[in-house]
N, C-alpha and C positions, 0 to 999 in steps of 0.2 A: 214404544212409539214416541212417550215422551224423550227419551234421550235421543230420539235419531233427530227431533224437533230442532232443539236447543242446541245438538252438533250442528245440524246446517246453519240453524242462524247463528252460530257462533264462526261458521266458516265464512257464511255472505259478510259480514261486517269485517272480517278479516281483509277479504275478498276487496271490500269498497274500502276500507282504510288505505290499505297496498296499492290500490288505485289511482287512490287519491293524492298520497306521499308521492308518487309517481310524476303526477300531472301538475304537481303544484309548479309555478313559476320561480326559476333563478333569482335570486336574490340580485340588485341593479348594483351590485360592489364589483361582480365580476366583467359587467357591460363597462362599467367606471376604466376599471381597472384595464381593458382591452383598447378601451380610446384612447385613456393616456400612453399605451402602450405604441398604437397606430401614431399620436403626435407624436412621440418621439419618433419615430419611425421615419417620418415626414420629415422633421428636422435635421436626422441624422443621412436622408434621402438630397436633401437640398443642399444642407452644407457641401456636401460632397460635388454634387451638381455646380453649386455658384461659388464652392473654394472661399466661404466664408463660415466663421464658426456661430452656428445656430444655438448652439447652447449655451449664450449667451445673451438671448435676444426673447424679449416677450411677445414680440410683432411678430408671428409665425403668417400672420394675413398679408403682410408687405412680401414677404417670401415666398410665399403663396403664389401672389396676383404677379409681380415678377416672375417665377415660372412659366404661369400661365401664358404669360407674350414672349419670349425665350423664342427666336426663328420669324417670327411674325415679318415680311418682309419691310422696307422700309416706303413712303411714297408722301411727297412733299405735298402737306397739305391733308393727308390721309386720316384719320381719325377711328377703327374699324379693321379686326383680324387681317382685312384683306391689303393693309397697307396703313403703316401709322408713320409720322415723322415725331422727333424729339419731344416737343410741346406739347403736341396734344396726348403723346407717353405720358408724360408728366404730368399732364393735367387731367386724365385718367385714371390715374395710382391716386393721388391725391382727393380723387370726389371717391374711388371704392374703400381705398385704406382711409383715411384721413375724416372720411365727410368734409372735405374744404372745397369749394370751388375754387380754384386761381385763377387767372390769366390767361389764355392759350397762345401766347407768345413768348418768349425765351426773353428777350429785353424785360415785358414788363411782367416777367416773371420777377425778374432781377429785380426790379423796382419795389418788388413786397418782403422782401427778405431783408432781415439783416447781416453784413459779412460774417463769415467766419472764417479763421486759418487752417488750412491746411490741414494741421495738425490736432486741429479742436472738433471736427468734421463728429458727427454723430448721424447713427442711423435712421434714416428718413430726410436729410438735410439735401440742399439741391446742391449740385457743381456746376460750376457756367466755364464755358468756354466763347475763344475767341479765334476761333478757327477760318484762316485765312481770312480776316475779316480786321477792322479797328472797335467793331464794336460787337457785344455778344450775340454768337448765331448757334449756339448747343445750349441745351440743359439736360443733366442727368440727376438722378437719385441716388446719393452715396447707402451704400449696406454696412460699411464697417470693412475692417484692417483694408483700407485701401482700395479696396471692390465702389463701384459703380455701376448701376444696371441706366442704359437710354437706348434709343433707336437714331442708330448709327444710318448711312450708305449700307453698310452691315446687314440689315433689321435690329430686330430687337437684340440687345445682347448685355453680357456683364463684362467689361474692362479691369483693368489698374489703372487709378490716376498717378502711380510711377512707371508705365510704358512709356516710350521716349515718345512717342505723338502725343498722347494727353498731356504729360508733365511739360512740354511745351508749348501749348496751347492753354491750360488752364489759366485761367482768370482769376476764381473766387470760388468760395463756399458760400452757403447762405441757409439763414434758420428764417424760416417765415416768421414775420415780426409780429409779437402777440395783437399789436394793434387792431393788423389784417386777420388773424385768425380770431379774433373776439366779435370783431366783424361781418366775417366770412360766416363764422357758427351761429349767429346772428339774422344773416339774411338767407342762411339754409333751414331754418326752424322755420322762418315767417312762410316762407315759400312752402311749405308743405300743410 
């Protein structure tokens, strides 16, 4: 009786070991290792989507929040899924990607940047146009090799600033001048 004792409890602790090896939790290297797998994924999803190359870019939230307005119809004055115009695109990307407040107007958007050429354009930088106008009436967010995401007559969409309308119509590049953005981050802290 004493060995049939000592087998069982020698089987129950088997029993609850095996249990337990069982139930224990995945180690978070595998979770790790599945999200970095999904951002790529995402990157490798969007690149394709906006014909810009993502694997080069740390801002996967700019690519992101561009997506997510991607068909968004367009309506002058609009601000809201249901209809946004240029500016207030702009000035939307800018307070979710950025934390910056800007302007909501394309002029004195212009007014807080400093220029940039063409060719020196970097991603997040604004393009202004002068479309049918003498003075600026577009603003868009460049993404890189040439790409531009605004809300065109269109909706929301991503261009070339070398399509023959835009490369005819562009004006300027512009980096938000540290001034404004030392500023901006400034009176976005106090306000909260």
């Amino acid at each position: 009786m004493k060995k049939f004792s000592i087998l069982f409890a020698l089987f129950i602790s088997v029993t609850i070991a095996t249990v337990q090896a069982q139930t224990k939790t995945v180690p978070n290297t595998t979770q790790e290792a599945a999200d970095d797998q999904d951002k790529s994924l995402v990157k490798d999803y969007l690149s394709q989507i906006m014909g810009v190359a993502l694997s080069t870019t740390s801002n996967v939230k700019l690519f992101q929040f561009v997506y997510d307005w991607i068909g968004t119809p367009y309506r002058f004055g609009g601000n809201t899924k249901k209809g946004i115009d240029c500016s207030a695109f702009t000035k939307e990307l800018y307070s979710k990607v950025f934390n910056l407040d800007i302007q909501r107007n394309s002029r004195d958007i212009f007014s807080m940047v400093s220029p940039v050429k063409k060719d020196e354009l970097k991603e997040g930088d604004l393009v202004f146009f002068k479309i049918h106008s003498r003075s600026i009436s577009h603003v868009g967010i460049y993404l890189g090799n040439n790409k531009f995401a605004h809300a065109s007559n269109k909706g929301v969409s991503i261009n070339n600033l070398d399509d023959d309308y835009y490369s005819r119509y562009f004006y300027r590049g512009g980096r938000l001048l540290d001034s404004f953005k030392k500023e901006l981050e400034v009176e976005s802290k106090d306000s909260k």
